[in-house]
N, C-alpha and C positions, 0 to 999 in steps of 0.2 A: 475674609473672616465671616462666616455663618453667624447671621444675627439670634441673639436668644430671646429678643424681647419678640411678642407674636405682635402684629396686627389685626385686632380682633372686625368682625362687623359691627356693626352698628344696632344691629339687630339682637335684642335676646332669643335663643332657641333655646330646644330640647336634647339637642344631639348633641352639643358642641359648649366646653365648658370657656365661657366670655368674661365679659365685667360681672362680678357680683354685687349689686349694690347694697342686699343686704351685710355683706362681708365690708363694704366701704364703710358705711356707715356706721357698725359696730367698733372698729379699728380706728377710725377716727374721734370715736367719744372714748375708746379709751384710752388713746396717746393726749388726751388734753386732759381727761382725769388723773394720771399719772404724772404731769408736770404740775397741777394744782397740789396733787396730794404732798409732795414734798416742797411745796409752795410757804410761806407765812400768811397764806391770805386765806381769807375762811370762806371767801366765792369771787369768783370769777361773772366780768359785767360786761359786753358785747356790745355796740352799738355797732360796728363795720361789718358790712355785710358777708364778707368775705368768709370772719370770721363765726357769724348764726349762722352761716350754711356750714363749714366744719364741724362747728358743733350740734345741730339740731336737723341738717340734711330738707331745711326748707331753702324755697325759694320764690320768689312774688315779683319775678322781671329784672331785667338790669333798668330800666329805668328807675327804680328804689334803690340803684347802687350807692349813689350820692348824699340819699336827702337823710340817713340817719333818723327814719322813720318807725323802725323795730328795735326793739333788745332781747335779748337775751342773759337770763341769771343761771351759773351754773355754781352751785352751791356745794362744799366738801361732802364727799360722800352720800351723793345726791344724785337723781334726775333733771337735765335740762330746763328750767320754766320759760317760754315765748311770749313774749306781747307783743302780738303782729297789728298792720293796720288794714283796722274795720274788717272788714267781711275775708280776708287771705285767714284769719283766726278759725273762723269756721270752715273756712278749704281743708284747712290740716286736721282739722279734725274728723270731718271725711276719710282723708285721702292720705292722711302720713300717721297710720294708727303708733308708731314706732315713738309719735309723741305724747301718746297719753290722754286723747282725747281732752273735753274741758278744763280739766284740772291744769292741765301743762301746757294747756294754747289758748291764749288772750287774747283778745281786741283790746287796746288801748296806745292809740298815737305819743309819739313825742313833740319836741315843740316844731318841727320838721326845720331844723336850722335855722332857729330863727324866725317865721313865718306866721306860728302862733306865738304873739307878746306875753313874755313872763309874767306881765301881771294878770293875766287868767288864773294864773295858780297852778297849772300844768304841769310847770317843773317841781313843787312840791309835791304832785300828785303821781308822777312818775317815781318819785326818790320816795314819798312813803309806804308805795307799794314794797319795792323792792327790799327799804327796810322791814315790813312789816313780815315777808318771807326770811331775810335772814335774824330774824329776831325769834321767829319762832323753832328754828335750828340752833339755837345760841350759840351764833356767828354771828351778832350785830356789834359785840366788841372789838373782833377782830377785822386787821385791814380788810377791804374791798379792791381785788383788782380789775382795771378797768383797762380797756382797749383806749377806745374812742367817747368823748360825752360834749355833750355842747355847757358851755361854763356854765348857765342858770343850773343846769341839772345838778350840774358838779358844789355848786355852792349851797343847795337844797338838802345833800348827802351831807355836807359838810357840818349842818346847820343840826343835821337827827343825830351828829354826834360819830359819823362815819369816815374813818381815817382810809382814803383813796392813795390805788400805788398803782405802781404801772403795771398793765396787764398783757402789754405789748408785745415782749419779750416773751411773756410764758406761751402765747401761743404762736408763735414767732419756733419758738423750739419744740412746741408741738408739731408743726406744721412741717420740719426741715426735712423729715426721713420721711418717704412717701410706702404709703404700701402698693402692694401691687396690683391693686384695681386702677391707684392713682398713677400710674406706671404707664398702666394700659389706656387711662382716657387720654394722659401726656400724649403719649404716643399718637394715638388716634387724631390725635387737635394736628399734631403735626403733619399728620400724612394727606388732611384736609390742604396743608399749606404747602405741601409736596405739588399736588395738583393745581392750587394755585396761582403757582409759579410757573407751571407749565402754559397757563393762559397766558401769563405775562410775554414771556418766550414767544409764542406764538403771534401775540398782540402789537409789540411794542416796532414803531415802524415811523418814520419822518410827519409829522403833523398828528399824531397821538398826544391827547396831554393828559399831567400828571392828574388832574382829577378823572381823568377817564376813566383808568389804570384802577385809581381807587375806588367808583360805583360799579367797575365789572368784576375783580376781586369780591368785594363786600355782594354782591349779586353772587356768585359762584360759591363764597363760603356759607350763605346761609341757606341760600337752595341744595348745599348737602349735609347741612346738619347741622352750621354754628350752632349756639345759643346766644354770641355777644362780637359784633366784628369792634373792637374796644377802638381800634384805628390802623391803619394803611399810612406807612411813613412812603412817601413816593419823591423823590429827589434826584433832581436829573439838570445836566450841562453845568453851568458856571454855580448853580447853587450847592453844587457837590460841596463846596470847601469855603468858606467854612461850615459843618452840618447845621442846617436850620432845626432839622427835626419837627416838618412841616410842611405838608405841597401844598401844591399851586395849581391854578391852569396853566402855568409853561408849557409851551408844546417841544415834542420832540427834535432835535432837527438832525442829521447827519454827522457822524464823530461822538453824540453825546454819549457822557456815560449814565448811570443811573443806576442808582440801590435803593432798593424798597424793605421795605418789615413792615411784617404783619402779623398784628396782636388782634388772636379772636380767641375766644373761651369754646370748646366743646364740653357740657355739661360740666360746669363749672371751671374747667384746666385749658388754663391758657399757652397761646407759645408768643414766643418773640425772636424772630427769625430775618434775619437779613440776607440778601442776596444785590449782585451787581451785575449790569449788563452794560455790554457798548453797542449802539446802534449802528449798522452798516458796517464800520471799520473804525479799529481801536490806534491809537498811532502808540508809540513803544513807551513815553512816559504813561501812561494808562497801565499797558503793559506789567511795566518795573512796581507800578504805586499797588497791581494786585499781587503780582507773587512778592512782595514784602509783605503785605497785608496778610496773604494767604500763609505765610511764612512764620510771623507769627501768631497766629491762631495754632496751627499743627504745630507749634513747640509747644504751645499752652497745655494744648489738646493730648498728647505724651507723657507728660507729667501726669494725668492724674489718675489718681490710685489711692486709695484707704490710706490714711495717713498721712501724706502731703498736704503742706500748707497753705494757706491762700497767700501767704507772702512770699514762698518758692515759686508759684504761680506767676505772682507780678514781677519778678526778679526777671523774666524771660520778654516782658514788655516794654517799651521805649520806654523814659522819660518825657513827659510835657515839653520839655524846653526842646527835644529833640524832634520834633515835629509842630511845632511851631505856636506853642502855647507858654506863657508866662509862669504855668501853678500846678499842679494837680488838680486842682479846684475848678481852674476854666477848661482846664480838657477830662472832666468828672463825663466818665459815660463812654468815650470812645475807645481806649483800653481797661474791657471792662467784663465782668464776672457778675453773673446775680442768680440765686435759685427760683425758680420757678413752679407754678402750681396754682391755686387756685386766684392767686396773685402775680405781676409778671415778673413782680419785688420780694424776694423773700431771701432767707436766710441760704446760704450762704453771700455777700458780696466781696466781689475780689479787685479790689484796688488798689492803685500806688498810693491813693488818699488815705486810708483808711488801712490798708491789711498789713503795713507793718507798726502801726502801733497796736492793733488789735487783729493778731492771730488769730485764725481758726483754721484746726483741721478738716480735711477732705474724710467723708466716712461714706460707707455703704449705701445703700437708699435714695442718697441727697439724686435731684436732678435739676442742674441747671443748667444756664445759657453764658458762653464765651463768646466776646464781640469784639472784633480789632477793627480799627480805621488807618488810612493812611492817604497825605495829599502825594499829587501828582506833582512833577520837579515842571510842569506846564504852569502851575499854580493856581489853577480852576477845579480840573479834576480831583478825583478821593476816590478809595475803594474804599467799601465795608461789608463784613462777612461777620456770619453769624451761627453757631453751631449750639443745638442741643444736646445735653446727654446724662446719660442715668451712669452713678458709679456702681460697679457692678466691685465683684470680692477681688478682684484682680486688675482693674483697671479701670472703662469706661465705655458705653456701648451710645453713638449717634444715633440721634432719630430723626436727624434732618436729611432728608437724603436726595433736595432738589442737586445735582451736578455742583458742585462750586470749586473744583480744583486749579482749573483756570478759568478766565476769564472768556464768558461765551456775548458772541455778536449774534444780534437778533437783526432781523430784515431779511428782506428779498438776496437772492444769489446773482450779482452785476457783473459782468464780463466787458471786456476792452477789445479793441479789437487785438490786439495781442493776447489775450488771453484772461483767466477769471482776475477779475480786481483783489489785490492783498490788504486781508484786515487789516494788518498790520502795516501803515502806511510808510514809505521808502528807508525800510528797514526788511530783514529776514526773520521773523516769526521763530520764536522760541518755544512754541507748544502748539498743534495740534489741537483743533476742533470736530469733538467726535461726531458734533452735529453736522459736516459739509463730509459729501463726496470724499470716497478716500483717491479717486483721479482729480479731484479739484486740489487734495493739498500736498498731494504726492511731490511738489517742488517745495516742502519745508514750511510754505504759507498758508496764510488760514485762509479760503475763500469766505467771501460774503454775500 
C-alpha cells in the first residue's frame, strides 16, 4: 500500500513545501482556544511544560521539563501571557515575536518544586499576578483551569478567592487530534528511530551490554537531530519476563532475546516504539511467544478506523490472568494503546483497565501507539512489539517501519560443518529471514 503521509527533511527550503511552523503554532492555539471557549473556566493555567509549548510554541531545554519553573495564563478570549525564568523571558522576546514582545513575556520564577520555601512569599507572589490579570478581564470570579501547580501556589489562589478546576482534560482534548505539521514531525521522530534500529541490528552480538545499546542509540538519535532521548528501554535474556522496564549492564550472550523502545522527542513529538531481537539463534518457544505477540498487535492494528472503539480494541487482547498476571492492574502497560505527541501519554488510552468502563471512540487525526507483550512457554523469554500510527479517513497509516513481521536474529552468519547453523534451534523454522542469504535458507531455516 503506498504511504500518504510524506517524509519531510529536516531542513526548511524554498522549493519544497515541509513542516510549517508558522501553520503549527497557529493551529495549535486555536484548537485549545476552542476547547477553553465552551469551557466554564474563564482562563486556563499551565505549569507542565508540555503543555506552554502547545500553547505559547516556547521552549528553554528539556532539562526545565521537570522543575515546573514557567507558567503560562491563557485567558477567555485572549492572548497567551508567559512568565518564563530569568533571562529565557527576554529570549522570546527577541526571538519568538508571535508572543507579543514585553507585554506577553515575563521573568518571574516559581517556587521551583519546592526549592524556594513558601515563606519568601513567592507563592503569593505568583498567584497575585495571575489574579491581578484575570481581574482586569473580569474572570477573577470565574473558575480557573489548571493543569499542574505545586500546592503553596494552589492554596495562595485559593486564599485571592479563586475557585481552581482541572485543566487537564481541556487540554488533553485539545491535544488528541494532531494537525498536520504535528503528523509530519510524528513522523519524522520516527523515521529517526527507523535508523536506529538499524544500528541496533547491526550492533547487537555476544558480550554487548544493554547500556551500550542505550549510549550508542542516544549518540545516534541526537547527532541527527533529537531535541530529548527521554530513555532507551533495553532488556535482554532472563530479564525479558517479567518486564522491568529498565536496563542494565547485562551483557549479551548467545540464545538471548531482547526488546528495546525508544522514547526521543524531535522538536517537541515524541515516539515510543518497541522492537525485539534474538541473538545468534532463536529456539521455537521465542519463535511461538513473537508470532502470538505479532498476532495480536495486527488484530489490533485492523480494527482501526473512525469510529471504533477503544473497548473493540481491547476485546482482541488477552486477559491478565491469561498470561500470567493476577489483575489488569499488574499487567497495566503490556496490552496496551496510548496516543502520542508532544507527550508519550496522551489521549486516547486503550486498555482492558480502563476502556470498558470508559469508552472512547477512534476518530480521524488521533495518532497513537499499540504495544503487545507476550511470555515465552521457556519461562524467561517475552516478545514486545510496538506500532505507530496516524488514523487516517478510512483506516490507519504505520510510521514505524523498522522490519518487525517476524522475529529477526542479529550476529554473525555460523556454519557447522554440515552446513549453515539453524536459528531456529532442533526444530524447522516457520518463516523466513529476509536478512540471510536466500541459499543459506533455501532448506526452510533461518541461517545466523
Amino acid at each position: 500500500m503506498p504511504m500518504s503521509i510524506r517524509t519531510n527533511g529536516s531542513m526548511a527550503v524554498d522549493w519544497e513545501e515541509r513542516i510549517n511552523f508558522d501553520r503549527l503554532r497557529t493551529q495549535r492555539l486555536e484548537r485549545i482556544k476552542a476547547q477553553l471557549a465552551k469551557s466554564e473556566a474563564g482562563a486556563l493555567l499551565c505549569f507542565d511544560m508540555t503543555n506552554i509549548r502547545y500553547i505559547t510554541a516556547t521552549h528553554i531545554g528539556t532539562w526545565a521539563q521537570d522543575k515546573m519553573s514557567r507558567f503560562a495564563l491563557l485567558p477567555q478570549q485572549d492572548e497567551p501571557i508567559l512568565w518564563d525564568f530569568g533571562s529565557a523571558a527576554k529570549h522570546h522576546q527577541l526571538y519568538a515575536p508571535w508572543m507579543g514582545g514585553a507585554e506577553r513575556s515575563r521573568a518571574d520564577p516559581t517556587l521551583l518544586r519546592g526549592a524556594i520555601s513558601p515563606e519568601t512569599g513567592r507563592a503569593h507572589d505568583v498567584a497575585k499576578k495571575i489574579y491581578v490579570e484575570l481581574e482586569a478581564r473580569g474572570l477573577h470570579t470565574a473558575p480557573l483551569a489548571v493543569d499542574l501547580i505545586e500546592i503553596p501556589i494552589l492554596h495562595a489562589l485559593q486564599d485571592l478567592g479563586i475557585t481552581v478546576i482541572d485543566g487537564q482534560q481541556m487540554m488533553q482534548y485539545a491535544r488528541v487530534i494532531k494537525t498536520v505539521d504535528e503528523i509530519s514531525l510524528l513522523t519524522h521522530a520516527a523515521a529517526l528511530v527507523d535508523a536506529a534500529y538499524e544500528e541496533i541490528y547491526r550492533t547487537m552480538r555476544p558480550g554487548v551490554r544493554e547500556n551500550e545499546i542505550v549510549g550508542m542509540v542516544s549518540d545516534f538519535l541526537y547527532s541527527n537531530g533529537s531535541e530529548y532521548v527521554e530513555g532507551v528501554n533495553a532488556i535482554s535474556g532472563e530479564r525479558c519476563s517479567p518486564h522491568p522496564h529498565v536496563f542494565s549492564d547485562r551483557m549479551l550472550r548467545p540464545g538471548d532475546p531482547a526488546y528495546f523502545d525508544i522514547l526521543h522527542s524531535y522538536m517537541g513529538y515524541r515516539t515510543c516504539y518497541y522492537r525485539t531481537f534474538v541473538v545468534g539463534s532463536a529456539s521455537q518457544a521465542q519463535v511461538d511467544a513473537y508470532k502470538r505477540c505479532r498476532d495480536y498487535l495486527d488484530h489490533a492494528i485492523s480494527l482501526i478506523r473512525p469510529g471504533v472503539t477503544t473497548a473493540e480494541i481491547c476485546d482482541v487482547w488477552p486477559k491478565a490472568e491469561d498470561f500470567g498476571f493476577p489483575s489488569e492492574e499488574a499487567a497495566f502497560g503490556l496490552q496496551y494503546g496510548h496516543g502520542i505527541g508532544l507527550a508519550i501519554w496522551e489521549k486516547p488510552v486503550i486498555s482492558r483497565m480502563v476502556s470498558y468502563d470508559f469508552t472512547e471512540a477512534i476518530e480521524e487525526g488521533m495518532v497513537f501507539a499499540l504495544e503487545t507483550f507476550w511470555p515465552a512457554a521457556d519461562g524467561w523469554s517475552a516478545a514486545r512489539i510496538e506500532e505507530e500510527m496516524v488514523v487516517t479517513a478510512t483506516g490507519c497509516e504505520v510510521i514505524t517501519r523498522f522490519p518487525a513481521e517476524e522475529l529477526l536474529v542479529t550476529g554473525r552468519q555460523y556454519f557447522t560443518a554440515t552446513g549453515p547453523l539453524s536459528a531456529v534451534r532442533d526444530t524447522e523454522s516457520q518463516y523466513n529471514n529476509p536478512r540471510v542469504p536466500a541459499n543459506v535458507r533455501s532448506n526452510g531455516k533461518v541461517g545466523v
